[in-house]
C-alpha positions in Angstrom: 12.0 -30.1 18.4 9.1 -28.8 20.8 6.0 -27.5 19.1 5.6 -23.2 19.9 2.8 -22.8 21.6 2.8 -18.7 21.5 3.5 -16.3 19.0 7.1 -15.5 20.7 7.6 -19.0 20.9 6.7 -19.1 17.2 9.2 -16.5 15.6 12.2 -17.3 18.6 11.0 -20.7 16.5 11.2 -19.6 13.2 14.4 -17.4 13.8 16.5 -20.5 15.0 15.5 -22.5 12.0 16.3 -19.4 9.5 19.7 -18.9 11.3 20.3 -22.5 10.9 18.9 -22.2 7.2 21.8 -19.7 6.5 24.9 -21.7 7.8 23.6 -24.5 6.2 23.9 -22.5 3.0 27.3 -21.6 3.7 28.2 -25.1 4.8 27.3 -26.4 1.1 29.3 -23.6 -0.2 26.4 -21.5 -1.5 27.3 -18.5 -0.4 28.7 -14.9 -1.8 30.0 -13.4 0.7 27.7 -11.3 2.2 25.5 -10.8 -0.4 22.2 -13.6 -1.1 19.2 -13.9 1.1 17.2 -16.1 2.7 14.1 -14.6 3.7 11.3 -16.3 6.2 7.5 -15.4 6.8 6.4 -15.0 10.6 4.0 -17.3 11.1 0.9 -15.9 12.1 1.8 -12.2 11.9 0.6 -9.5 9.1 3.2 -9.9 6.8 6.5 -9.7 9.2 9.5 -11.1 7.8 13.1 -12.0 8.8 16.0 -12.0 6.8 19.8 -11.2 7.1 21.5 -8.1 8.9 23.3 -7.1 5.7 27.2 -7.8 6.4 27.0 -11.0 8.7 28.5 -13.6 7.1 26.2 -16.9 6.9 28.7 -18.9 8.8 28.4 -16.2 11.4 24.2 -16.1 11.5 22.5 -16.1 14.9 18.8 -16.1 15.9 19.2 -12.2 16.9 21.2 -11.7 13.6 18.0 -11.8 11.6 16.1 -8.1 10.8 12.1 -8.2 11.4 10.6 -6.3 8.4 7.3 -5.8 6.6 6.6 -6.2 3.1 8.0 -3.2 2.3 11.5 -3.9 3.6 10.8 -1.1 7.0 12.1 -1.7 10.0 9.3 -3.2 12.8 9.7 -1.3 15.6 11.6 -2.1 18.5 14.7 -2.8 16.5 18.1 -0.7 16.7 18.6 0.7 13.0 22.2 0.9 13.6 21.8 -3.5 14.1 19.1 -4.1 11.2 20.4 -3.0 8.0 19.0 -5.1 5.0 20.2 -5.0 1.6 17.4 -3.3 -0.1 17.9 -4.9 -3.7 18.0 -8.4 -2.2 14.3 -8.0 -0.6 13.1 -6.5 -3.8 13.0 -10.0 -5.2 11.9 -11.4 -2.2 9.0 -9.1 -1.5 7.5 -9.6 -4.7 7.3 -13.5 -3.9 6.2 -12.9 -0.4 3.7 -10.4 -1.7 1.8 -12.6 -4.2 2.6 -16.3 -3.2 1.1 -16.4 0.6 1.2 -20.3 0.3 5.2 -19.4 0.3 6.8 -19.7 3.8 10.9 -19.0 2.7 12.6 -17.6 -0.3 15.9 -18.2 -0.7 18.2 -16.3 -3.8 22.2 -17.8 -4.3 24.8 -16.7 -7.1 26.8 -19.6 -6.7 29.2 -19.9 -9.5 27.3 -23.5 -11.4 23.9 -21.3 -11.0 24.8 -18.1 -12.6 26.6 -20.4 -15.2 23.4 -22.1 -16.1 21.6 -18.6 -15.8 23.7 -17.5 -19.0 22.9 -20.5 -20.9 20.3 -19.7 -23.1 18.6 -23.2 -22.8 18.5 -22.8 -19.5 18.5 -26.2 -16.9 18.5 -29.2 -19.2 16.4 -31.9 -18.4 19.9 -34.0 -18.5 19.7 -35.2 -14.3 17.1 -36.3 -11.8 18.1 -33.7 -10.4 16.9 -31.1 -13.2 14.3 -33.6 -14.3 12.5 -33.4 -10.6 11.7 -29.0 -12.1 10.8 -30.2 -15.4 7.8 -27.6 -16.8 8.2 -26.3 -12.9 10.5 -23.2 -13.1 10.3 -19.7 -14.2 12.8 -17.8 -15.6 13.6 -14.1 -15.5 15.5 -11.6 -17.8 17.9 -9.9 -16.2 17.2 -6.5 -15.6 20.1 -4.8 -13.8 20.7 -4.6 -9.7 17.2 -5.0 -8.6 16.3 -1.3 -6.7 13.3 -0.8 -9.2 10.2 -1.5 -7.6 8.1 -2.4 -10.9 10.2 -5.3 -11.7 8.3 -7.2 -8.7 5.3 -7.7 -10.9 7.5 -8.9 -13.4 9.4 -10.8 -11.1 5.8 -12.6 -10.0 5.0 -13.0 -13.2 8.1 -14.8 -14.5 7.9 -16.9 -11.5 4.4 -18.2 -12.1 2.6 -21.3 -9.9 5.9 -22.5 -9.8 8.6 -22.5 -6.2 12.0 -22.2 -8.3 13.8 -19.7 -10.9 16.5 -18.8 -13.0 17.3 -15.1 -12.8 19.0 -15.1 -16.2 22.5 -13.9 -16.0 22.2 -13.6 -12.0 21.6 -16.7 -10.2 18.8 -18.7 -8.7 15.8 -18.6 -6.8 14.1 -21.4 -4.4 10.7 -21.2 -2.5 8.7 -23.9 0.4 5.5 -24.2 1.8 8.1 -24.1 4.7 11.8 -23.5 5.7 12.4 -27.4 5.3 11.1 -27.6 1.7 13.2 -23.8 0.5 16.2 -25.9 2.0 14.9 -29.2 -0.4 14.5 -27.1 -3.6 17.7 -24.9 -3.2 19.6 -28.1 -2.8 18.0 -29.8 -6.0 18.3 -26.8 -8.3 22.0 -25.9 -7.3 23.0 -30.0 -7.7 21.3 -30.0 -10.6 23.3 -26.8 -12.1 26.3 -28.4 -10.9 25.7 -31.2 -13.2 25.1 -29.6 -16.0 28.2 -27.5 -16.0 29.9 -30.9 -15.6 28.3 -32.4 -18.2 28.2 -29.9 -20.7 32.1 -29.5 -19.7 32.9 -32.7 -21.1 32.7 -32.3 -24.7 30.9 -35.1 -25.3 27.2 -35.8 -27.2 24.3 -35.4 -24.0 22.2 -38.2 -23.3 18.4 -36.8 -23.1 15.4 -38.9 -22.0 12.4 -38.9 -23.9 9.4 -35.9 -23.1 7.4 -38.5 -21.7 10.1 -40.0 -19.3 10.7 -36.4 -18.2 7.0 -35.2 -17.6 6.8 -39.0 -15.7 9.8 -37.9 -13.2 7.9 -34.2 -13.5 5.3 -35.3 -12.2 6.8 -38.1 -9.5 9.0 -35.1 -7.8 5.9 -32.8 -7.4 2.5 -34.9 -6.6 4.0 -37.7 -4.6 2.6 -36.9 -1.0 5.7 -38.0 0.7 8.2 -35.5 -1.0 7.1 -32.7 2.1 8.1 -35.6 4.3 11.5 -36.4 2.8 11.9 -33.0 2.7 11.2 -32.5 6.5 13.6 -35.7 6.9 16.2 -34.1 4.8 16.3 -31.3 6.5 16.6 -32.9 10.3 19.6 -34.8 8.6 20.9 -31.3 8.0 21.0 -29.9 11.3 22.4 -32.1 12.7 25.4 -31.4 10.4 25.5 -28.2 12.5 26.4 -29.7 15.4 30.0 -30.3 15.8 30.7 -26.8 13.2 29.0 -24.4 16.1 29.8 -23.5 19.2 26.7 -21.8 19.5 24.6 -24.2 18.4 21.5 -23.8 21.1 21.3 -20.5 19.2 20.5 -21.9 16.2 18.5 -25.0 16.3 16.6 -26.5 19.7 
């Protein structure tokens, strides 16, 4: 992959990866038709953003599929507004991330069916995996609050969130953040497999097998200050796209 070396080169950049971000998604069967988001900041730019024209389905997503927004969800100009609509909940949630987390480069929010599953558990994700074990004391959780239109609930949203890049919305699915694309892609990944265990698990009716507090503060700690993991992560991700590859026709539209 060629470095940008201009600010269109940058977001035509950015805008491939996102696209491929989003089939990616619906590759590992993430997806909810067309609703969820992935959202991406602009590098260099005043708080632009891209995310989804609401109603393509993530299978579908091209580079010229994505909307350029501001913080605010409005339209940057240049754009056809009969081609850009967004789904104005869905950026709520995202907003309020991109808002007070700049060190955040891609939000991504699913409602897979093993994620809203451990949203309703009151316990929340066990620390039962490594999987689960790699966000232990790293994730926020949320009440739910109803379709999220109301402004106010992204200070609550930030809040709830914390210093951490993942969260439950409780009775609504989950939430994953990187430092880049590559590393949102990493923690979704981590966070869904490690709901799908759980649901397994717990599905089995027999006694759970939990390691001891200092075992999981150990593998806590290992899956966040270990200055590899943004490597592996970057590895992980070229892995993925190439997965792309014999699914898209299109695919010089999506990755370079």
């Amino acid at each position: 992959m060629s470095i940008p070396s201009s600010p269109s080169d940058i977001e035509i950049q950015t805008r491939r990866d996102l696209a491929a971000f989003y089939r990616l998604v619906a590759h590992f069967r993430m997806t909810d038709l067309i609703d969820t988001h992935i959202s991406a900041r602009i590098p260099g730019t005043a708080d632009h953003f891209l995310i989804n024209r609401y109603g393509v389905l993530f299978e579908e997503m091209r580079p010229q599929d994505l909307v350029k927004i501001d913080i605010e969800g409005h339209l940057i100009a240049g754009q056809d507004p009969a081609k850009s609509r967004v789904n104005v909940a869905g950026f709520t949630i995202h907003s309020a991330i991109h808002a007070a987390r700049h060190d955040l480069a891609c939000v991504i929010h699913t409602h897979t069916a093993d994620g809203i599953a451990v949203s309703c558990q009151a316990e929340g994700l066990l620390p039962i995996s490594q999987h689960a074990l790699k966000f232990y004391n790293r994730i926020g959780y949320h009440d739910y609050e109803g379709v999220a239109l109301d402004l106010d609930e992204r200070a609550r949203l930030v809040r709830s969130l914390g210093p951490h890049d993942v969260m439950i919305l409780r009775n609504h699915g989950l939430v994953a953040a990187g430092t880049s694309i590559a590393k949102a892609f990493h923690n979704i990944m981590f966070l869904e497999r490690a709901c799908q265990a759980q649901v397994k698990a717990l599905s089995g009716g027999r006694p759970l097998s939990m390691p001891s507090e200092e075992v999981c503060q150990r593998a806590g700690d290992q899956g966040a200050d270990r200055p590899e993991v943004e490597e592996i992560a970057q590895l992980g991700w070229q892995a993925a796209l190439r997965l792309l590859k014999p699914l898209q026709n299109n695919l010089n539209e999506t990755v370079s």
